[in-house]
C-alpha positions as CSV (number, residue, x, y, z in Angstrom):
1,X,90.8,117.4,102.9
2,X,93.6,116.3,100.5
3,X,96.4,116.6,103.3
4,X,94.7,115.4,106.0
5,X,93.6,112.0,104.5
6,X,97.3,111.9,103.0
7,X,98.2,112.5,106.1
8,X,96.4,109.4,108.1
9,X,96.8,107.4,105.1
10,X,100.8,107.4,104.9
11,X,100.9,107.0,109.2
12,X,98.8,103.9,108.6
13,X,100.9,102.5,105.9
14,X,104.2,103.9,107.8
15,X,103.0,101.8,111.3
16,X,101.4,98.7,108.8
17,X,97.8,99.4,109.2
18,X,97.2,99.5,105.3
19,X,99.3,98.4,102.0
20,X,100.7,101.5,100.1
21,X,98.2,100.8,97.1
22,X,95.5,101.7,100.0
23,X,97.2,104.9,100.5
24,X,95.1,106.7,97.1
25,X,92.5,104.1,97.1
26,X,91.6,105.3,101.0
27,X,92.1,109.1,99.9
28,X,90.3,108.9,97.2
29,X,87.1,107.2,99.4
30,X,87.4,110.3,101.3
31,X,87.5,112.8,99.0
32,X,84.5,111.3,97.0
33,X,82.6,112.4,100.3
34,X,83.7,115.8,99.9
35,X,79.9,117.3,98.6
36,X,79.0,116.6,102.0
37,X,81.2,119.0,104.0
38,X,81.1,122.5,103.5
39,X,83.7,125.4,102.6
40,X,86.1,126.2,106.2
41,X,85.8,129.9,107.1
42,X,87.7,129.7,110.1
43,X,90.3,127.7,111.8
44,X,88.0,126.0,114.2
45,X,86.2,124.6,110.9
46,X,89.5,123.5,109.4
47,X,90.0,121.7,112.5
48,X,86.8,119.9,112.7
49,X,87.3,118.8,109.2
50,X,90.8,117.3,109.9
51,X,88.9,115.2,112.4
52,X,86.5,114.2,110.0
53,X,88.6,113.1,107.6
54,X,90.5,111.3,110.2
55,X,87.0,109.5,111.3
56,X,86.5,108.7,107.6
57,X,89.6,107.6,107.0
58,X,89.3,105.4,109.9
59,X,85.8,104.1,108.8
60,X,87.2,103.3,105.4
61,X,89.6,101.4,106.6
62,X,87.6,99.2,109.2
63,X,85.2,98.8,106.2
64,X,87.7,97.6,103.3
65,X,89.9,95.2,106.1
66,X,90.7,92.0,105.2
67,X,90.0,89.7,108.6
């Protein structure tokens, strides 16, 4: 979970979608959520939960943007 919301979170800031202070403050959002996804066994799991991280990370975003 730690990579892939580093991961979205440094692209954003890279193509100007968030500051770099957002970069922890969006991980950290993240991993706060991380009691609701369970352990990956396999690499289909570890898959689904790069995508939702990326969802989350996305929804964070939407939800803390100034307009």
């Amino acid at each position: 979970m730690l990579n892939a919301a580093d991961e979205w979170a440094v692209d954003a800031f890279l193509t100007g979608r968030i500051g770099f202070t957002d970069i922890p403050r969006t991980i950290e959002a993240v991993l706060n959520q991380a009691d609701q996804v369970a352990v990956p066994t396999t690499v289909n799991d570890v898959l689904t939960l790069t995508n939702w991280v990326s969802q989350q990370c996305s929804q964070h975003h939407k939800q803390t943007a100034i307009i």
